[in-house]
Each structure stands twice: as C-alpha cells, then as structure tokens.
C-alpha positions in Angstrom: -86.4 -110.3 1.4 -83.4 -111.2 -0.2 -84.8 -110.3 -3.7 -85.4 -106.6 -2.1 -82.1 -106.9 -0.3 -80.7 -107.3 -4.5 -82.8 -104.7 -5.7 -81.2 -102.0 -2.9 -77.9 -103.5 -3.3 -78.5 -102.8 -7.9 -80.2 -99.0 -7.0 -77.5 -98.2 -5.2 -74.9 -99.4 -7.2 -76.6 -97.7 -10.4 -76.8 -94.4 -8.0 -73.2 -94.2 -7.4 -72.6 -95.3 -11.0 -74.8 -92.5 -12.3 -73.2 -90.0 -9.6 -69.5 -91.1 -10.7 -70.7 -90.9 -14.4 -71.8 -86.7 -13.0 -69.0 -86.2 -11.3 -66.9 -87.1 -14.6 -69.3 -84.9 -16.9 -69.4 -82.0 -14.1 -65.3 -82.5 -13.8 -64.8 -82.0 -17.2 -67.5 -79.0 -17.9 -65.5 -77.2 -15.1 -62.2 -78.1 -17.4 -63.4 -76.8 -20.7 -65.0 -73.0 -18.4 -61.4 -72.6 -17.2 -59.8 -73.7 -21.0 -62.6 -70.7 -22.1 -61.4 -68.4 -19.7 -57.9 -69.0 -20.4 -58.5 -68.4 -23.9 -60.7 -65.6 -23.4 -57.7 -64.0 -21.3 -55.1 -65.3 -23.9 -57.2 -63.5 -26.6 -57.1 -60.0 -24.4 -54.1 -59.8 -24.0 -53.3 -60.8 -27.4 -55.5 -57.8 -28.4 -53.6 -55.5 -26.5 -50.4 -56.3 -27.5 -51.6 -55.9 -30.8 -52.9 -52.9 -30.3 -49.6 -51.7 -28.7 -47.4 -53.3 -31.7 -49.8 -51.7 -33.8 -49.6 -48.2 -32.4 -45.5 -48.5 -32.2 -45.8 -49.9 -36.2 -47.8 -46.8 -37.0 -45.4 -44.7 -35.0 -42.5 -46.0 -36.3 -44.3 -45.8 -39.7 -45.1 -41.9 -39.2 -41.3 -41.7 -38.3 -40.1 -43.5 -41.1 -42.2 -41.0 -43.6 -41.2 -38.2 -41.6 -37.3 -38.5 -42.2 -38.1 -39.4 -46.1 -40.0 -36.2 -46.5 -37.5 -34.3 -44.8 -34.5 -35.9 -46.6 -36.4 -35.7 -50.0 -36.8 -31.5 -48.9 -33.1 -31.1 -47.9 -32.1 -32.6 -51.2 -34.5 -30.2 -53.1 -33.8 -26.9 -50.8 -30.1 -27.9 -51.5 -30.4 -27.4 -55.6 -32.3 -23.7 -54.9 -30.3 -20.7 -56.0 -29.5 -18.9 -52.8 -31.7 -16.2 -53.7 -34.8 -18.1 -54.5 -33.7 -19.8 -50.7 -33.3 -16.5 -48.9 -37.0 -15.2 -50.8 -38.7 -18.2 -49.4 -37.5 -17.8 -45.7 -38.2 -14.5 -45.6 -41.9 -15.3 -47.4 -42.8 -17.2 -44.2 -41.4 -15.2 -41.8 -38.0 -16.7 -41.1 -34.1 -15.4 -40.4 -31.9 -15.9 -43.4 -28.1 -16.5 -43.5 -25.9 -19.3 -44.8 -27.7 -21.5 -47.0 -26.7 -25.1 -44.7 -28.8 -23.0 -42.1 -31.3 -22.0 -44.0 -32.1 -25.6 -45.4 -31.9 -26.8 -41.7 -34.3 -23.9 -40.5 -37.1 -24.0 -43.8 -36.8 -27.9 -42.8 -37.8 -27.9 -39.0 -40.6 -25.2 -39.9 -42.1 -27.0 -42.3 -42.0 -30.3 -40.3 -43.2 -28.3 -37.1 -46.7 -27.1 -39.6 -47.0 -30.4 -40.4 -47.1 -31.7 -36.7 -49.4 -29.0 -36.1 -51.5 -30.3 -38.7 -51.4 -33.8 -37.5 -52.6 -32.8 -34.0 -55.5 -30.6 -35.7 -56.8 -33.8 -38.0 -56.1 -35.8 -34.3 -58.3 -33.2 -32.6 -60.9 -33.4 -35.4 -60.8 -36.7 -34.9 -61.6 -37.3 -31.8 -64.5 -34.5 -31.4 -66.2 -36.6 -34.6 -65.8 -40.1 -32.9 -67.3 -38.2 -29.2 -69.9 -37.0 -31.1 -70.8 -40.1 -32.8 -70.5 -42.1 -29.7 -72.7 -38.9 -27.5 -75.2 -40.0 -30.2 -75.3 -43.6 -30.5 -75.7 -43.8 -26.7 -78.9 -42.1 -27.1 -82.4 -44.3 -27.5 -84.2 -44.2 -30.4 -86.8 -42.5 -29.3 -84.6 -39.8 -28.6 -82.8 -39.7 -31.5 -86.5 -39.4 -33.5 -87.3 -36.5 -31.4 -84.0 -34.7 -32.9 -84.3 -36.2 -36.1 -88.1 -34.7 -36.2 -86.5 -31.3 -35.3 -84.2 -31.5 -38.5 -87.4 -32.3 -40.2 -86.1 -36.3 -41.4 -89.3 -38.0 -40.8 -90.1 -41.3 -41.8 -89.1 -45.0 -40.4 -85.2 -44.7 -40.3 -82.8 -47.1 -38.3 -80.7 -46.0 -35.9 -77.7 -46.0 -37.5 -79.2 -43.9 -40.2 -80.5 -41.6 -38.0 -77.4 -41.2 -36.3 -75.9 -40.7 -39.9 -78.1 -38.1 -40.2 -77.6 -36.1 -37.1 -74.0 -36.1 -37.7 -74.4 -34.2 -41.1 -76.3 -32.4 -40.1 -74.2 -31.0 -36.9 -71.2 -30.5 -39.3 -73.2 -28.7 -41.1 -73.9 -26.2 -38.5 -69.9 -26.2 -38.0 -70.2 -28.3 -34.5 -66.6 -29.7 -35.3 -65.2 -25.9 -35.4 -67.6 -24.9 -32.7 -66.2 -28.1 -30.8 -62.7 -27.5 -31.2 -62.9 -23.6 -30.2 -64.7 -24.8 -26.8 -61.5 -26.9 -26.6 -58.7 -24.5 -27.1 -61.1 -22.1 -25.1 -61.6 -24.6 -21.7 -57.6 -25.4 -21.9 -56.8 -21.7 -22.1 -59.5 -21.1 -19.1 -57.4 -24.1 -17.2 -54.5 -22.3 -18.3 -55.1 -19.3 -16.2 -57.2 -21.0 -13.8 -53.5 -22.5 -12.3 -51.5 -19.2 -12.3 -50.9 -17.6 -9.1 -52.5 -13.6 -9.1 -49.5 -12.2 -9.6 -48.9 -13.8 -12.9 -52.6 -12.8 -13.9 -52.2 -9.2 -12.7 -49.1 -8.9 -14.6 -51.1 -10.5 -17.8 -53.7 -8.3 -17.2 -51.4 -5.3 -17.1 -50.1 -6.3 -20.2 -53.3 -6.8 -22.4 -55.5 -3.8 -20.9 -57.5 -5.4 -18.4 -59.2 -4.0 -15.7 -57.9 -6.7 -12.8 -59.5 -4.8 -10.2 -63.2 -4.8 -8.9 -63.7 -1.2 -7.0 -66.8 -2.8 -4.4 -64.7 -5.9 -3.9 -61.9 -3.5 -2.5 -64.0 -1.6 -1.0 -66.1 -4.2 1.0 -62.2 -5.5 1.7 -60.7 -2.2 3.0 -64.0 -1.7 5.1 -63.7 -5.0 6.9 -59.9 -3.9 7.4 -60.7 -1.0 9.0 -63.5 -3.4 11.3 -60.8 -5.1 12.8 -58.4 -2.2 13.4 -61.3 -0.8 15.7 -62.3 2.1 13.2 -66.0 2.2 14.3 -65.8 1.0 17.7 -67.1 3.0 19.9 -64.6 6.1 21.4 -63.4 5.8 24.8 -61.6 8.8 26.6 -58.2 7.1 27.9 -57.3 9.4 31.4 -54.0 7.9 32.5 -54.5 9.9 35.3 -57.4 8.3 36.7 -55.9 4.6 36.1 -52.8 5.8 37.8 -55.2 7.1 40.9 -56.9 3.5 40.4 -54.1 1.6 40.5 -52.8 3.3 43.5 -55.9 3.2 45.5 -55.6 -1.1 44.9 -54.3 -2.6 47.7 -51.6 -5.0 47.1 -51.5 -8.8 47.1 -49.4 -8.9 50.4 -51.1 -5.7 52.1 -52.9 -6.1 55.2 -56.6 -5.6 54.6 -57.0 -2.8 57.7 -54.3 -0.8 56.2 -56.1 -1.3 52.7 -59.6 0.0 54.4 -57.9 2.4 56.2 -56.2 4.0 53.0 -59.7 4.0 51.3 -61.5 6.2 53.7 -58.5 8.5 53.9 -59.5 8.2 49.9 -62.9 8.4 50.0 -63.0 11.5 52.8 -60.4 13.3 50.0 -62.9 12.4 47.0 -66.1 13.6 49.4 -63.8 17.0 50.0 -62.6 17.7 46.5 -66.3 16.8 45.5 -67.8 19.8 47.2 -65.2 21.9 46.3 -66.2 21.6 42.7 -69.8 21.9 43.3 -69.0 25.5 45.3 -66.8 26.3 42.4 -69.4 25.8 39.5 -72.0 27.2 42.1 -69.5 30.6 41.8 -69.6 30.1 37.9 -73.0 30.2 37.5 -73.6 33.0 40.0 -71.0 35.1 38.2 -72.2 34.0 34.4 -75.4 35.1 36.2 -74.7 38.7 36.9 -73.5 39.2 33.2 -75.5 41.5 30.6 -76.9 39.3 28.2 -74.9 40.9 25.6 -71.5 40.1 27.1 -73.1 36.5 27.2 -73.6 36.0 24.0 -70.5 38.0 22.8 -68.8 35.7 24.7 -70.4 32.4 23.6 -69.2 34.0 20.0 -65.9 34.3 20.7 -65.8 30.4 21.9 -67.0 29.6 18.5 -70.6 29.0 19.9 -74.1 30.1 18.6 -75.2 33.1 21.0 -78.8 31.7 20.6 -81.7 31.2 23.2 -82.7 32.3 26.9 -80.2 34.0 29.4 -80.4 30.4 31.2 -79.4 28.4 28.3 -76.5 30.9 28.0 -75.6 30.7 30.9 -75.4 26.7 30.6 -73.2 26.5 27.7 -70.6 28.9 29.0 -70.9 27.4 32.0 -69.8 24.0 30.4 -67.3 25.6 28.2 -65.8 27.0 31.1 -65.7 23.0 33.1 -64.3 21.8 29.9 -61.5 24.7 29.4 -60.8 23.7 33.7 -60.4 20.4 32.9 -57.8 20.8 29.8 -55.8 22.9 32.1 -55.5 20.6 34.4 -54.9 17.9 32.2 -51.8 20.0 30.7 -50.3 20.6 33.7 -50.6 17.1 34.7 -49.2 15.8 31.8 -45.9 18.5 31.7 -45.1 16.9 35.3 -44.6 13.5 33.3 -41.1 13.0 31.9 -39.5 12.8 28.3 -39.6 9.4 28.1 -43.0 8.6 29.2 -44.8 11.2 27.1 -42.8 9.4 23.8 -44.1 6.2 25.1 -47.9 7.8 25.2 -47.5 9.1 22.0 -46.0 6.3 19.9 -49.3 3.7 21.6 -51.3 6.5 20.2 -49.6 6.2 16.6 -49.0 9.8 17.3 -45.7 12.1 16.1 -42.8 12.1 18.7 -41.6 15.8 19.2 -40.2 18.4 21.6 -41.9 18.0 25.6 -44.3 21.1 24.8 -45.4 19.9 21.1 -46.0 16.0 22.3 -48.3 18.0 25.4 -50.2 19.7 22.7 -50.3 16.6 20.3 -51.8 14.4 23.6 -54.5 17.6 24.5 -55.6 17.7 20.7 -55.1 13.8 20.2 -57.7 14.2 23.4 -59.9 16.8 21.8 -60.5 14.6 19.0 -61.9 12.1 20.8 -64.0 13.9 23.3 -65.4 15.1 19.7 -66.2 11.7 18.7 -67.9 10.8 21.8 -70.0 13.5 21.7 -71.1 12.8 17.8 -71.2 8.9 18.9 -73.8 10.3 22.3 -75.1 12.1 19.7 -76.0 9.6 17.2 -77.0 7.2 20.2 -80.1 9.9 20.9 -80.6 9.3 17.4 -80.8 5.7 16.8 -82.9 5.6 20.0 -85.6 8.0 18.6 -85.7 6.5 15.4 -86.2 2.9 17.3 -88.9 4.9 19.3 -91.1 6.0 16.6 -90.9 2.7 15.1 -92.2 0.9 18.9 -95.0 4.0 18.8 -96.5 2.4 16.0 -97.4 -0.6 17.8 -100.3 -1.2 19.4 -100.4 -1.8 23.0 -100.7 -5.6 22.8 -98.2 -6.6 20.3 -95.8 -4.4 22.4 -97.2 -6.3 25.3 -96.1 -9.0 23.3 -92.6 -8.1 22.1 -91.9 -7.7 26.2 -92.8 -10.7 27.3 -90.9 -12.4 24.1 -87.9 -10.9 25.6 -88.6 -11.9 28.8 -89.3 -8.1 30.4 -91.5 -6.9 32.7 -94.7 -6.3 30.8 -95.5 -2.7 32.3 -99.0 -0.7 32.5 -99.3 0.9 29.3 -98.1 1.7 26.1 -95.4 4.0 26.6 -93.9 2.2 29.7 -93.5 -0.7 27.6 -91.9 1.3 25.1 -89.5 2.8 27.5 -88.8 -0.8 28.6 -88.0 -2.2 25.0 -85.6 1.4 24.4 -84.0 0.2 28.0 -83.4 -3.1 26.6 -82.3 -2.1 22.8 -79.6 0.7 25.1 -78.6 -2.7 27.2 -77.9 -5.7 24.7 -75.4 -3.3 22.5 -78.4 -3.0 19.7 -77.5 1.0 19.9 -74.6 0.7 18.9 -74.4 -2.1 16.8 -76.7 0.0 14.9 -74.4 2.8 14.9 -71.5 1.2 13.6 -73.6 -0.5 10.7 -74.0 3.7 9.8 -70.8 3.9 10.2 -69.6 1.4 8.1 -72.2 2.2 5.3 -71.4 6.0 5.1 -67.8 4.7 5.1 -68.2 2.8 1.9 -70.1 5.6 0.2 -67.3 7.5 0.9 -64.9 5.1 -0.8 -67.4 4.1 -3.5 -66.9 8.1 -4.3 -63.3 8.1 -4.7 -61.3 7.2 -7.7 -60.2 3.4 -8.3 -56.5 4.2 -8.2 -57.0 6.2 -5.0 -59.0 2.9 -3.5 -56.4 0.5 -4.6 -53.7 2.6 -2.3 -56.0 2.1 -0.1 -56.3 -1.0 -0.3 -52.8 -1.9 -0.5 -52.1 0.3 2.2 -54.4 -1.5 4.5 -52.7 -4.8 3.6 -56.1 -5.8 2.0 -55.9 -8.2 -0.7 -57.3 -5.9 -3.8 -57.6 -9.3 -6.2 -60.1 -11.8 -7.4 -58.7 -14.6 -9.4 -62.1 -15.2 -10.7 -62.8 -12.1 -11.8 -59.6 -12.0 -13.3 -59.8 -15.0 -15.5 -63.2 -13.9 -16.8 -62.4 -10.6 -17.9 -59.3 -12.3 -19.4 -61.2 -14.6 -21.1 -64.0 -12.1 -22.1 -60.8 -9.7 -23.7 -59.0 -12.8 -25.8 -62.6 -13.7 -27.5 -63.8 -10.8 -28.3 -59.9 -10.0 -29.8 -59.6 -13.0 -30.9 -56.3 -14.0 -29.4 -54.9 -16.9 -27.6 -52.7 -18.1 -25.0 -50.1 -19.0 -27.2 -50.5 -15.9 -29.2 -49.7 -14.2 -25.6 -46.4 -16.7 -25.2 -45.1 -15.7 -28.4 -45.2 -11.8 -28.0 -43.6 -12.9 -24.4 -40.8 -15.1 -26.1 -40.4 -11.2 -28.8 -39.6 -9.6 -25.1 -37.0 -12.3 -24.2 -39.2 -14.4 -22.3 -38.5 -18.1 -22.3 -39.8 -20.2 -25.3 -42.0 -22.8 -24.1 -41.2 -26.2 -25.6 -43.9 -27.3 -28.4 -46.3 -30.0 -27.0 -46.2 -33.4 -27.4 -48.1 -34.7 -30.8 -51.4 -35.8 -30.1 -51.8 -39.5 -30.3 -54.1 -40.0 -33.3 -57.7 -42.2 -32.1 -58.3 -45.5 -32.7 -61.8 -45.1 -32.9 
C-alpha cells in the first residue's frame, strides 16, 4: 500500500514535471509566433516605406534631370542668333518676341512634350503590365486553348506561353488599340458628367444632330395628355349651373321651404317642357307643308346636303332650326351678363378679351367648336362600338357565353343578346373611350411625325417638354469625334482660340511599379 501510495505520489510528480516542462516549451513557442509577427510587421512596413522613399528618390531624381535639361537648353537657346531663335518658335507653332521670352517659352514647350511623353510611356506601361497580369491569372489550360489559336503548339510552360500571347497581342497593335479604348472611355466619362446644356451647346458647335424627332414627339404627346387634349368634350352651360345652384337649398334653409321651392321648380320645368314640345310640333307641321324644293333649297343654304326623303328633310331642318333657337337664346343670355364677368369667362377659356359684342361672339363660336367635337367624339363612339361589334360577331355563341360570365354579366339567350350585353359593358367601364383617345393620340403623332424637326422642337419647347436625351447625345458625340478623328482636348483647344478658359494640364501620371 504504501509502495502504491510512492508510485502515485512519483506519477504525479513526473506529470506536473512533464506539464511544467509544456507549459515552458508552449510559453516560449507563443514568444517566438509573436517575435515572427512582429518581424513580419516590421518587414511591411519597412517595405512600404521603401517603396515611398523610393518613389520620392525617383521623383526627386526625375526633378533633378528635369532642371539640368532645361538649364543645359536655356544655356544653348541663349547662344542662337535671334533669327535662327525666332525660325524655331515659329517652326512649332509658337509667338515670337524678345529673345529672354522666347528662351522661356521654347523651354516650357519642350518640357511640356516631354511630360506628355512621360505620361504616354506611363500609359504604355501600365496597359502592358494589365495585360500581362489579365494573362497570367488565366489556367493553363486556358492559355493552351489561345496558344492553339495562334497556332504555338507543343509542351510550353506557362510563362512561355504567356510570353507568347503577349507578342503576339502587340503584334496585332493591342497596346494602341488599348490606349485608344482609354482616351475613348475618359472622353465618354467626360461627357457623360456635363449637364445638357453644355452637350447641346457642344453639339451645336460640331454639327450634331442633338435632337431625336419620335423622342419629342412621344414627349409633346404625353404634354398634351395631361393638358386634357383628348379628353373627352364637355359642353360647359353656365346657365344651367347657375339654375342648379339656385334650385340647392342652403345649409341653414328649412327643408319645407326647400320642397316647396322645388315643385314651384319642377311645375315651371313640366310647363316650359310642353311648350317646347308644341313648338317643334309647329316646326315640323310647317317644314311639313313646304315643297320639297324649298326644302332642299333651304337645307343648301344652311350648308347641308339636300339629300334623301321629304321626312329626312324635314328632320335635319327641323334640328337646324332647335340648334339656331338655342344659340339665340344662349346670346341673349349671355349679353345680360356684365363686362366683367364675360372677361372672367373668356380668360378660364384661354380665350381673347375684347369689346361686350366680340367676347359674345368669341363665347358662341368658342361654343360651336365644341358642340363640333362632341358630335365627331358621338361620332367616333358609334364607330369604335361597331368595330368592337363585328369583332364579338365572330364568336361563337359559347365562348361569348364565356366572355359574359368572365365578367361577371348576365349570360343572356343567344348570341346577339350576349353581344349587346358585352357592347353595354365596353360603353360602361370607359373602354369606348379609352379607345378613342388611343386614335386620338396615334393620329396626333402622325401628324407631328409629318412636320419638320425645327417646327417639332417649337413645339416641344413650347409645351415645356424637355426635347433632350443625354444619352443620345453623348453617342452621337462620340460616333462624330471617331469617325473625325478628334478629341476632347482637341475641342478645349479650339474653345481656349475663342477665349474660353485654358484648362490646367493634368497631373503627370505616376509611372508603375510593376
């Protein structure tokens, strides 16, 4: 027992020995990760601050050359003959004058060609290292499909392959082709961020079309939507909302006086009712009596075609003759009205304010116009409705069975009751004239479609209607300065020749590290 009791008493003495022994070792493993990561961390940013001193060396390097070119060019401009001086600025395009300036100006122009050429071998650059890179980041089995396309078979490495793909591609001028998709997508971007006015005025300037006739069209059409242009007419009779008005009773009225005052009403309507009704009942009788040469002699004098039966003569004077009634009673009651509320009328209207007698005849013709309409807009109702019936004809009696009971309608007896329920239902739920304004609007846009651009754009502008697509504008830009061949700051130049501001040249391009 107590041999055992020594034994426990030695394991566990060698256990916490061994485990003191792992906690040392594991101590000191987690000491030399967090010396690694230091270091690792020291090294980075070691690196970077390399890289930055070496970029400021090579800067302050590219300086350093810069003024010892210059200064060894000032000293040999200085020793030219005047004459040789004044031949060479005017050789590349530059003002002569005293010969201190001329130095100073040949100077800054050559140093500004060679910071253009700088930022061309930077731009070089860096479409040959993105090319490089685009094709080392593809597989090898995809780089020996394109090598197979060049026709370099054979077991290459990747690096040759990649070799090999990059001649090739500067064969087939990719750096060029790269670096006019460059100056092409900055000059998009370019564009892309001025406002429409700035690319209307640049379109002015280089002969492009900025305008789009359908766009202006489809945009002076849904102008003219809004304004109400194809609603449907209505007949405004202030007369009868005065009489309405009038025959309301008031908030604070006492309901019996209010009943009483619409008997008196209705007994006056019932009255004046059966007058009319004995008066056209005397029209007729004495259109009647009337040779049916007088008739139609008549009918021609009211601008009417003298055609038909004695009956259907009779009709149409007879309606002429309600409609003539009715004017004449409109224009007396609108001379009792006074000055002021006939201008008021007119201006709602958008009609011109005038002398009492001229607004009266504006109003009656304003009025004309629109009993016109209504009667094209009745007219073109009978139309659409005929048009829908002919098309319902052609159903069979179930599937217009069917279509009723789809919308929920009574399903009739037969095949025309069903189609006189469907017409009922088209005339109810606005289909009529929804259809009729669709005509409207299409026969509207013909029209425009038919006149000349300029004309549309006054139109257009007219109607407050934005006549512009930036889009549009940009491409045709775009399409006009590559098929010219000329740039953006081609454009900024011939600005700056018109007294435009001079832009300020851009910032050298950083040459890659890569």
């Amino acid at each position: 027992m107590a041999i055992a009791k020594r034994k426990g008493v030695a394991k566990s003495a060698g256990q916490l020995a061994k485990r003191s022994r792992w906690g040392v070792k594991k101590e000191r493993v987690e000491e030399e990760d967090e010396d690694v990561q230091e270091e690792a961390a020291d090294n980075d940013e070691e690196e970077a601050e390399g890289e930055e001193q070496e970029q400021e060396n090579e800067e302050e390097s590219l300086a350093r050359r810069e003024a010892e070119i210059t200064a060894a060019r000032k000293k040999e401009l200085k020793a030219m003959p005047v004459g040789e001086l004044k031949d060479l600025l005017a050789s590349k395009g530059l003002e002569t004058g005293k010969k201190e300036d001329m130095v100073e100006a040949l100077v800054a122009h050559e140093a500004e060609l060679r910071e253009r050429e700088r930022a061309h071998q930077a731009k070089i650059r860096d479409v040959l290292v993105k090319k490089k890179e685009e094709l080392e980041a593809l597989s090898i089995p995809e780089l020996r499909v394109l090598c197979n396309a060049a026709g370099a078979t054979g077991i290459l490495t990747k690096q040759v392959r990649v070799q090999l793909l990059m001649k090739q591609w500067q064969e087939d001028d990719g750096v060029d082709k790269a670096l006019a998709k460059m100056a092409r997508d900055a000059r998009e971007e370019e564009l892309v961020s001025m406002d429409k006015a700035a690319l209307r005025k640049l379109c002015a300037k280089k002969g492009v079309d900025a305008f789009v006739k359908e766009v202006m069209v489809d945009r002076i059409v849904r102008h003219e939507v809004a304004a109400g242009r194809f609603a449907r007419p209505k007949l405004e009779e202030e007369e009868e909302e005065t009489s309405q008005a009038a025959s309301k009773p008031g908030k604070g009225g006492d309901m019996v006086d209010a009943l009483l005052a619409n008997e008196a009403n209705r007994k006056k309507e019932k009255e004046q009712k059966k007058q009319e009704e004995d008066a056209a009942a005397s029209k007729r009788k004495e259109l009647r009596a009337m040779p049916m040469d007088e008739l139609k002699k008549l009918l021609t004098s009211k601008g009417q075609e003298a055609t038909g039966k004695k009956e259907e003569l009779v009709e149409a004077l007879f309606a002429i003759s309600v409609q003539e009634d009715a004017v004449a009673a409109r224009k007396a009651k609108l001379k009792t009205l006074g000055l002021d509320e006939l201008k008021e009328r007119l201006k709602k209207k958008g009609l011109e304010v005038g002398k009492k007698d001229a607004m009266v005849d504006t109003l009656l013709a304003h009025e004309a116009k629109i009993r016109d309409e209504v009667g094209a807009w009745d007219a073109k109702i009978s139309e659409v409705l005929e048009k829908k019936k002919e098309e319902l004809e052609e159903n069979t009696a179930a599937d217009l069975k069917e279509l009723c009971a789809s919308k929920g309608l009574k399903l009739g007896l037969g095949k025309q009751d069903r189609v006189e329920t469907l017409l009922q239902d088209v005339k109810a739920s606005g289909g009529v004239d929804a259809a009729i304004v669709a005509m409207a609007r299409e026969a509207r846009k013909v029209e425009l479609l038919g006149m000349d651009k300029d004309a549309v754009l006054k139109l257009c502008e007219a109607a407050g209607a934005d006549p512009l697509v930036k889009e549009v504008m940009v491409e045709r830009v775009l399409a006009y300065e590559d098929e010219c061949g000329s740039t953006g700051a081609e454009g900024e130049a011939k600005d700056d020749e018109d007294g435009g501001e001079k832009k300020r040249p851009a910032k050298r391009a950083k040459t890659s590290k890569k």
